[in-house]
C-alpha positions as CSV (number, residue, x, y, z in Angstrom):
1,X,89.4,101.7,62.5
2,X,91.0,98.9,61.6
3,X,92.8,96.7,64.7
4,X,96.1,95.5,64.1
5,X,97.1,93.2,66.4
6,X,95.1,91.2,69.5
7,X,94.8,93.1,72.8
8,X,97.0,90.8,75.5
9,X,93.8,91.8,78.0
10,X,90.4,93.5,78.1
11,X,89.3,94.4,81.9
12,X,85.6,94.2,80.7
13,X,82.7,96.0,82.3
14,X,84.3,97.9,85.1
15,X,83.1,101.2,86.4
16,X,86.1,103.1,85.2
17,X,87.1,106.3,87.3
18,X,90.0,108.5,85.8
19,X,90.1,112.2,86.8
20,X,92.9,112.7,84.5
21,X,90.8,112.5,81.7
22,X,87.1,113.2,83.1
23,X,86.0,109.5,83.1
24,X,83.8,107.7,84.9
25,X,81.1,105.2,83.5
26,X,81.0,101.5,83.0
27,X,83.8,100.8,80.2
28,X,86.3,98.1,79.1
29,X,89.8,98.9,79.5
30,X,92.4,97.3,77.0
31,X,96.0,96.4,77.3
32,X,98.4,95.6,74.6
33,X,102.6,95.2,75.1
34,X,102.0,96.2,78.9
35,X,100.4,99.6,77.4
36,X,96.4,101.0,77.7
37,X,95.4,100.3,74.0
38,X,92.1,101.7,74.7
39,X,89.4,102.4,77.0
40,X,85.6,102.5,75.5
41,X,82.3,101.1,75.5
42,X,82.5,97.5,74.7
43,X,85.6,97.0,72.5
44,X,85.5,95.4,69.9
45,X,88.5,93.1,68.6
46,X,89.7,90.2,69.8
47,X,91.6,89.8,72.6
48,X,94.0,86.9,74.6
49,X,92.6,87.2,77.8
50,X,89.1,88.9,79.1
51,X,88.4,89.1,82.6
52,X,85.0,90.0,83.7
53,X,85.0,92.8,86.3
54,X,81.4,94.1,86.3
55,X,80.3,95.8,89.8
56,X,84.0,96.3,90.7
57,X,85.4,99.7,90.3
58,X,88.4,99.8,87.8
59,X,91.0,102.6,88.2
60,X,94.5,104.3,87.2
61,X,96.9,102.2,89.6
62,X,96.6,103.4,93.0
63,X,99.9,105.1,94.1
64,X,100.8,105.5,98.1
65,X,102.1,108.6,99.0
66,X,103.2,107.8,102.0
67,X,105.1,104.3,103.0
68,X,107.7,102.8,104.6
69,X,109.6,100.2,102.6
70,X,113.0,99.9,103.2
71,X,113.2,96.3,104.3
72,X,115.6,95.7,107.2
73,X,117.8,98.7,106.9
74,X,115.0,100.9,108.6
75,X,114.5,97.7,110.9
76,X,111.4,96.7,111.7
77,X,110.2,100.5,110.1
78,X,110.4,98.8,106.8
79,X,107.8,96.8,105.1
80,X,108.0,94.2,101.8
81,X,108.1,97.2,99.1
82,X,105.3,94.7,97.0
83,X,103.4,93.2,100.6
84,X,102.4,97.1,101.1
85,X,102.0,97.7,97.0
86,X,101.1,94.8,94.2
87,X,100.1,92.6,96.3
88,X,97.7,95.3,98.3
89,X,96.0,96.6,95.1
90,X,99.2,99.2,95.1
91,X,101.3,99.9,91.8
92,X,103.4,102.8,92.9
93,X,104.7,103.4,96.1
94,X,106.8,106.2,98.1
95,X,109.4,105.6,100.1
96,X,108.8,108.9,103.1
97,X,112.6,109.0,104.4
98,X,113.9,105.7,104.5
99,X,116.6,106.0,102.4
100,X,119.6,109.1,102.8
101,X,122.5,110.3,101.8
102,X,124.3,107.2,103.2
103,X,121.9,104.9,102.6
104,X,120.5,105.6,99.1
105,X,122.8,103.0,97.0
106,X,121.6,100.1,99.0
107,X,118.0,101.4,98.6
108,X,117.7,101.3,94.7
109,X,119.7,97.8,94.5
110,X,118.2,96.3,96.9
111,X,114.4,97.5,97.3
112,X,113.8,99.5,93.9
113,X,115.2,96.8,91.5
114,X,113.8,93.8,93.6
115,X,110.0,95.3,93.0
116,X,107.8,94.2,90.8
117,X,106.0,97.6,92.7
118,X,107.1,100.7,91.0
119,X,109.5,102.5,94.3
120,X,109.8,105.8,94.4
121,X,111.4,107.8,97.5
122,X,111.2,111.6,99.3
123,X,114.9,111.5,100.4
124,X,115.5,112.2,104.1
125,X,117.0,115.5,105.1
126,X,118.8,113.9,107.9
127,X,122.4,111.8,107.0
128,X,120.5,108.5,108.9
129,X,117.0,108.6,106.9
130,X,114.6,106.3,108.5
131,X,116.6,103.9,111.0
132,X,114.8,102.1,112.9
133,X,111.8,104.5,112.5
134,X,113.0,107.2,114.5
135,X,113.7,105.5,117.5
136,X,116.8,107.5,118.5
137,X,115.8,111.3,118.9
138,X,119.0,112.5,118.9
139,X,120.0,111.4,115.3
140,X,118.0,113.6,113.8
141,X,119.3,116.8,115.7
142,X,120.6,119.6,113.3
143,X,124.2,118.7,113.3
144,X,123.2,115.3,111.7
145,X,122.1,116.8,108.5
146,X,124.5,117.3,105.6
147,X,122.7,119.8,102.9
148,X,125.0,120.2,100.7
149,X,125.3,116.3,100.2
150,X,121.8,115.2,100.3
151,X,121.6,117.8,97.5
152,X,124.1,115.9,95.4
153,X,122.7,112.6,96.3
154,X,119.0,113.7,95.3
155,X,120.3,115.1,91.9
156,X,122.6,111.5,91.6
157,X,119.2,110.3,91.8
158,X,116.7,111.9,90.4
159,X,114.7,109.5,88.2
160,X,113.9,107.6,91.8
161,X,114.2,111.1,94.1
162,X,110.6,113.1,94.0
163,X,110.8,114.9,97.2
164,X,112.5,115.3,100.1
165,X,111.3,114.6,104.1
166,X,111.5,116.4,107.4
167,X,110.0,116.7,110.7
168,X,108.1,119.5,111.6
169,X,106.9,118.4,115.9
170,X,107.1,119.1,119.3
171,X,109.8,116.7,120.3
172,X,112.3,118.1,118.2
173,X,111.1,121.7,118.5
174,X,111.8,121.4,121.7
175,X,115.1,120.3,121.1
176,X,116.1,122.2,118.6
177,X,113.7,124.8,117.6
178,X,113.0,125.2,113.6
179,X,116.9,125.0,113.1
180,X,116.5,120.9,111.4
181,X,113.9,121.6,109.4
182,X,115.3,125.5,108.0
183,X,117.8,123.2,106.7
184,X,115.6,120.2,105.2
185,X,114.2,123.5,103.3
186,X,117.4,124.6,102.3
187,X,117.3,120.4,100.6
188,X,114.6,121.0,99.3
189,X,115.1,124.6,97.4
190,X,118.6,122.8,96.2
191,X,116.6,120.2,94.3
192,X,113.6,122.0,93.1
193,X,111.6,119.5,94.7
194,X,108.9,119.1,97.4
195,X,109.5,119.1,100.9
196,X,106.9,116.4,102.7
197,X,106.7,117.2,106.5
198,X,105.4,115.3,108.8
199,X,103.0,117.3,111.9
200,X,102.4,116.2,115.1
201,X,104.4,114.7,117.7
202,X,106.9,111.9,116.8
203,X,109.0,112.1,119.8
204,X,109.1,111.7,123.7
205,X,109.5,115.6,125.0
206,X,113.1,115.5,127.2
207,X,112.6,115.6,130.9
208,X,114.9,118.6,131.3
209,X,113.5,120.9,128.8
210,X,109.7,123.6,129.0
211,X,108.0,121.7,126.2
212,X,107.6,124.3,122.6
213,X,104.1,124.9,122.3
214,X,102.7,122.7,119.6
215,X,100.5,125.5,118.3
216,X,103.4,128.0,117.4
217,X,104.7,124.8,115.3
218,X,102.9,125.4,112.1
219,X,102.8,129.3,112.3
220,X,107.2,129.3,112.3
221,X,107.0,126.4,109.6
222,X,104.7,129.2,107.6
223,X,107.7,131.4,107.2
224,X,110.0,128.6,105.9
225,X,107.4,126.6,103.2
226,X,107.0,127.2,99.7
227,X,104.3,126.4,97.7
228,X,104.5,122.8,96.7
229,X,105.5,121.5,100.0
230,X,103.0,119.0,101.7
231,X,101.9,119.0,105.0
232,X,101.5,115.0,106.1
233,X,99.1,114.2,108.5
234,X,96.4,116.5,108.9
235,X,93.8,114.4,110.9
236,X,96.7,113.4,113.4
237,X,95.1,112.1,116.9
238,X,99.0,114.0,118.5
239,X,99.6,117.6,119.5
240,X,101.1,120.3,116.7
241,X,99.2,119.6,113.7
242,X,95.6,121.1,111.7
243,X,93.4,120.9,115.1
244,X,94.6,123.3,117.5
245,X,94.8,122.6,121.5
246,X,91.0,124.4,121.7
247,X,89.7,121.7,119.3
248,X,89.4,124.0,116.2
249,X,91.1,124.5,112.9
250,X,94.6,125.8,113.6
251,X,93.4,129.6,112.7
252,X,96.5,129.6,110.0
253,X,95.6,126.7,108.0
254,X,93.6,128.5,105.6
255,X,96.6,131.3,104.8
256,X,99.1,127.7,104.1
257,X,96.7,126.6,101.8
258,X,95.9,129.6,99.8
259,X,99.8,130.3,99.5
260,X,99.9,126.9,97.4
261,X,100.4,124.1,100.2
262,X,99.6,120.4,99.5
263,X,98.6,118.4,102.2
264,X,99.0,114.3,102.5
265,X,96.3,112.1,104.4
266,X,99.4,110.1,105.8
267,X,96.6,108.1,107.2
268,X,98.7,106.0,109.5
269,X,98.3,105.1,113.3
270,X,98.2,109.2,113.4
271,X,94.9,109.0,112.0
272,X,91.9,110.0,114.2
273,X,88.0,110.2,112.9
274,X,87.4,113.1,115.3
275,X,90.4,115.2,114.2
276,X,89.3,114.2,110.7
277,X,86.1,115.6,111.2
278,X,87.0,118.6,112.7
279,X,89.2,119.3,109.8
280,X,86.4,118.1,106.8
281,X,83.9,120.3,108.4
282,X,86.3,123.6,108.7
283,X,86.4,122.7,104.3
284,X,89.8,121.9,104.4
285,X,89.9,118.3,102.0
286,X,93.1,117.0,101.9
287,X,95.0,116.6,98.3
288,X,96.5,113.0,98.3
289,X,96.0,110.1,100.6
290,X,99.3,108.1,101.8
291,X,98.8,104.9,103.7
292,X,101.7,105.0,106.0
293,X,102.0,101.5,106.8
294,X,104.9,100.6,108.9
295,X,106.3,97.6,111.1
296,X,105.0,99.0,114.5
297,X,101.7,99.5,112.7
298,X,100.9,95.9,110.9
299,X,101.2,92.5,112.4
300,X,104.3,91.5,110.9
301,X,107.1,89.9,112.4
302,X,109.7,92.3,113.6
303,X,113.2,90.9,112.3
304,X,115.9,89.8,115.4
305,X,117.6,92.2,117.1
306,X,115.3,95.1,116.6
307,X,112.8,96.7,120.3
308,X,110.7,95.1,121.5
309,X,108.4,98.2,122.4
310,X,110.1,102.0,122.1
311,X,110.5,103.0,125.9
312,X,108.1,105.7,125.9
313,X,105.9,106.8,128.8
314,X,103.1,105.8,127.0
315,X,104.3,102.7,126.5
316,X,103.7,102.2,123.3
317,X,105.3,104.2,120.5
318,X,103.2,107.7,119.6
319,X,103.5,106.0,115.9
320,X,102.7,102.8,117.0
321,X,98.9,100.7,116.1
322,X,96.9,98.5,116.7
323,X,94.3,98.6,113.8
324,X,95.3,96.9,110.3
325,X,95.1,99.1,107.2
326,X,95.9,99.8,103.8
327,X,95.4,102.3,101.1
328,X,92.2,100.7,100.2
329,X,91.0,101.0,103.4
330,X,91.6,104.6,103.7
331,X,90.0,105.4,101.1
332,X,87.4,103.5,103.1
333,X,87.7,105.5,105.8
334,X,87.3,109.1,103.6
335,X,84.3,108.1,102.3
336,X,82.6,107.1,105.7
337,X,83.5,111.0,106.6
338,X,81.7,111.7,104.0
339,X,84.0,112.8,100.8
340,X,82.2,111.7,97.9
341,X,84.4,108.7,95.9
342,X,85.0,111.6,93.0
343,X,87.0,113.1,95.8
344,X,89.0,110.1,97.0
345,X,90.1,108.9,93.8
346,X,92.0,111.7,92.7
347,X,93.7,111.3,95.9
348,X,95.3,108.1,95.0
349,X,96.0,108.6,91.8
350,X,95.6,112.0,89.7
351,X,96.9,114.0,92.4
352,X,99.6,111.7,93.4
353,X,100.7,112.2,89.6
354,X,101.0,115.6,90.1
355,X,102.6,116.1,93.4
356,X,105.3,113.7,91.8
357,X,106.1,115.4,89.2
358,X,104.6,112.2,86.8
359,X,101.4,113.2,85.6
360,X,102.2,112.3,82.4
361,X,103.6,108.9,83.3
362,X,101.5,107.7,85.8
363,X,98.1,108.3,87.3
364,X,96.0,107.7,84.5
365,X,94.3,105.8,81.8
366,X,95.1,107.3,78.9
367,X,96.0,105.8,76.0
368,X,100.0,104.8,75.5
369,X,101.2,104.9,79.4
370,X,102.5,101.9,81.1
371,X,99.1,99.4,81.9
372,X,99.4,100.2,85.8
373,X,95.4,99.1,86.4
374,X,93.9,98.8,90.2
375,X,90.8,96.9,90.4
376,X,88.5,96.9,93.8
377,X,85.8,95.3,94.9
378,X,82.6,97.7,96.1
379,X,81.2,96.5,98.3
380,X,77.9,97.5,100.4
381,X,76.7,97.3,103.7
382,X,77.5,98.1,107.2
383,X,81.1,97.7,108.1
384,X,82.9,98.7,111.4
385,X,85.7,101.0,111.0
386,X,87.9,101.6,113.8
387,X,90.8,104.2,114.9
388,X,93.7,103.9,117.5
389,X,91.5,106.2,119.8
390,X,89.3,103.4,119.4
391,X,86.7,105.4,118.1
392,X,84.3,103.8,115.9
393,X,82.5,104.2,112.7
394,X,79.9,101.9,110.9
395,X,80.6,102.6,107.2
396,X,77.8,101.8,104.3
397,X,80.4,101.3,101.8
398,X,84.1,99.2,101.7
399,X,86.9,99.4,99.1
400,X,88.7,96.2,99.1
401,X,91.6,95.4,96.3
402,X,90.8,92.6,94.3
403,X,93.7,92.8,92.0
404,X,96.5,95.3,90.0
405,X,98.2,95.5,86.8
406,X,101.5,96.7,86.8
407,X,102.5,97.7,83.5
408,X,100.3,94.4,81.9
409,X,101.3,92.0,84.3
410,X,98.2,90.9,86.6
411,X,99.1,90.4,90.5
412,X,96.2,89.4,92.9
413,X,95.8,91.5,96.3
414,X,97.2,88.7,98.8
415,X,98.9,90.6,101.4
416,X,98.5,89.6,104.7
417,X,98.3,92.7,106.3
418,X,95.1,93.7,104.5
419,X,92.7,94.2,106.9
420,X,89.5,92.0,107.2
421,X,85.9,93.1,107.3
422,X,84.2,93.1,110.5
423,X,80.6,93.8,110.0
424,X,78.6,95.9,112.3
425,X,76.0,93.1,113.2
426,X,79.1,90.8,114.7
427,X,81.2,93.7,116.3
C-alpha cells in the first residue's frame, strides 16, 4: 500500500488498549490532519514527529463521566473545564448538572467554546443546575423544576446535551419524597436521553422532619427508571445507595441491573474502599468511571464571595474531601480492588462512548475518528492509596497521565490538582 502523504505523528511503541476494536498489544499509533491514520506493528512511512512511548500504556482518549466544570457560575463547584481534562490526561469531559435551563447559553459560550477539552453536559432537571454545588436545599425542591422547558432547552441543544441529572437521596426524600426526581424522569423520557442520578446523601436532613429511610430510596426509584439510566455512585461512604444499612448489597440491586441499568463510579469524595469492596465481591462491576472532581474536593482556590465551609453538622460538606484525585487515579484505585486493567479501560473510554450516545465518534482508535490519544505512565511498586474514611490501601500498580492528544494536538498532563505519589515505605 502505497502512502500518500507523511503522518504529522507516530506514538511509537505503546501498549495500545482499545476495547472497541479488541486491541491490546505493543503497537504504533499514527496521526495525520488531527485523524488516526493507522495503528499497526511498526509503521512504516515517514513521519513529522515520532515520540517514543515504550512501557507507557497508550489508549482511546479518556473521557470523564462525571465532572464539574462550569467555572464560576456553579461557584467554587466549578473547575477549569481543561485543569480537570487536557491537562489531566482527559479529552472529553461531562458537565453532571452544572448547566440548566437558565443557565445553558452562558455554558456553551463561555466553557464549551473556551476548551481546548471536548465539554459535553447531562442538563440539570432543576431550573438552577449546579449553583454553588448544591449548597441551598431548598432550590432544588419540586416546584423549582420546569419540565416542559428543560425539554426544549435539551433538544435546543442537543449536539452538547447527552443526558440529563437528578437527585435520588435522603435529604430530599425527606423533603419531598420521589416527587423531584418523577419529574427529572418525565426530562428525561422528553428527550430520549439518559437520566444520571446521583445515590446517597447530598443534603443535611431538616430538623423538623422523621428522616426517609435510605434503604426504601433505590426500591421507589426502581418503579420510575428505565433502562439506560445510570445510577452514580455506587461505592458511596453516605446512606441510600448499593450497600444497605446491614452492610450488604442493597437486595434490589441485582433486579436494576438486569432490567438494563448503567451504573457510574462517580468516584468522588463519595468514594469509600470498603463500600467498594462490598459491592466488587457481591459481582456487581460498575460500567463507566467518572472522576467527580469538584472545588470542595481539590486544592484550588475558591473564587471571593463564595462559603467558606457549608454549615453542616458535620462540619464539613457530605461532598466535601480531603484526598486529591483524578480520573487517572481512579482507575488507580479499581485496579488495587482488584478489576483487572481489561476492565477499567472500557470504563473510561468504550463504555463512556456508549452511554453517550458517541460510540462512533469517540472512544476509540479506529481508523478516521478525530486523534483524541491518552498516554499514561505504568508504573510499579507499592503506592499508598487513601479514601476520605481514611482508609488505606498499598497499591502494586499507579496510572499517572503523561500526556493527551486532542484531535492531533499534543497537551502535557500539568494540572495541579493531580495527585502525587506517596509511596508506601515513606507513608
Amino acid at each position: 500500500m502505497v502512502q500518500l502523504a507523511p503522518y504529522d505523528l507516530v506514538l511509537r511503541g505503546g501498549r495500545v488498549i482499545d476495547p472497541a476494536q479488541g486491541l491490546d498489544g505493543l503497537l504504533d499509533v499514527a496521526v495525520r490532519d488531527r485523524r488516526v491514520a493507522a495503528v499497526g506493528k511498526t509503521l512504516a512511512g515517514p513521519a513529522r514527529e515520532t515520540i517514543d512511548v515504550r512501557g507507557k500504556l497508550v489508549l482511546p482518549g479518556l473521557i470523564d463521566t462525571h465532572a464539574h466544570v462550569y467555572r464560576y457560575v456553579s461557584g467554587r463547584f466549578g473547575l477549569d473545564a481543561d485543569m480537570v481534562g487536557i491537562r489531566s490526561g482527559v479529552t472529553t469531559v461531562v458537565d453532571q448538572g452544572g448547566p440548566s435551563v437558565l443557565t445553558f447559553p452562558g455554558f456553551r459560550e463561555y466553557v464549551v467554546k473556551q476548551a481546548a477539552t471536548r465539554v459535553l453536559a447531562f442538563i440539570s432537571a432543576y431550573m438552577v443546575g449546579g449553583l454553588e454545588g448544591h449548597y441551598y436545599p431548598e432550590l432544588y425542591r419540586p416546584d423549582c423544576i420546569a419540565v416542559d422547558d428543560t425539554i426544549r432547552a435539551g433538544r435546543e441543544n442537543a449536539d452538547l446535551v447527552r443526558g440529563v441529572k437528578g437527585h435520588a437521596e435522603i435529604g430530599g426524600f425527606t423533603r419531598w419524597g420521589s416527587e423531584a426526581m418523577r419529574q427529572a424522569a418525565r426530562i428525561g423520557r422528553g428527550l430520549d436521553l439518559p437520566l444520571y442520578i446521583h445515590f446517597g446523601q447530598l443534603w443535611p436532613l431538616p430538623e423538623d422532619r422523621h428522616p426517609y429511610d435510605p434503604d426504601a430510596i433505590l426500591p421507589e426509584m426502581l418503579e420510575i427508571l428505565r433502562p439506560g439510566d445510570i445510577l452514580a455512585h455506587p461505592f458511596t461512604r453516605h446512606p441510600g445507595g448499593f450497600v444497605d444499612h446491614q452492610g450488604k448489597l442493597h437486595p434490589v440491586v441485582r433486579e436494576v441491573l438486569a432490567r438494563g441499568l448503567k451504573t457510574d463510579v462517580g468516584h468522588g469524595s463519595h468514594f469509600s474502599f470498603n463500600m467498594a469492596r462490598l459491592v466488587l465481591e457481591a459481582g456487581v462491576v460498575p460500567d463507566t468511571l467518572g472522576a467527580d472532581m469538584h472545588g470542595y474536593n481539590t486544592t484550588v482556590p475558591k473564587p471571593k464571595g463564595t462559603p467558606q465551609t457549608h454549615p453542616d453538622k458535620e462540619e464539613m460538606h457530605l461532598f466535601a474531601g480531603a484526598q486529591n484525585f483524578s480520573l487517572a487515579s481512579a482507575m488507580t484505585s479499581m485496579l488495587a480492588l482488584g478489576l483487572g486493567l481489561e476492565q477499567v479501560v472500557p470504563m473510561v473510554t468504550s463504555n463512556c462512548a456508549a452511554m453517550l450516545g458517541m460510540q462512533d465518534e469517540i472512544g476509540t482508535l479506529r481508523s478516521g475518528v478525530e486523534a483524541d490519544i491518552s498516554v499514561l505512565d505504568d508504573l510499579t511498586g507499592r503506592f499508598v492509596l487513601q479514601d476520605n474514611e481514611d482508609t488505606r490501601v498499598v497499591a502494586e500498580r499507579l496510572l499517572r497521565p503523561a500526556f493527551c492528544l486532542r484531535a492531533g494536538k499534543r497537551f502535557d498532563a500539568d494540572a495541579p490538582i493531580l495527585p502525587t505519589a506517596v509511596m508506601a515505605e515513606a507513608a
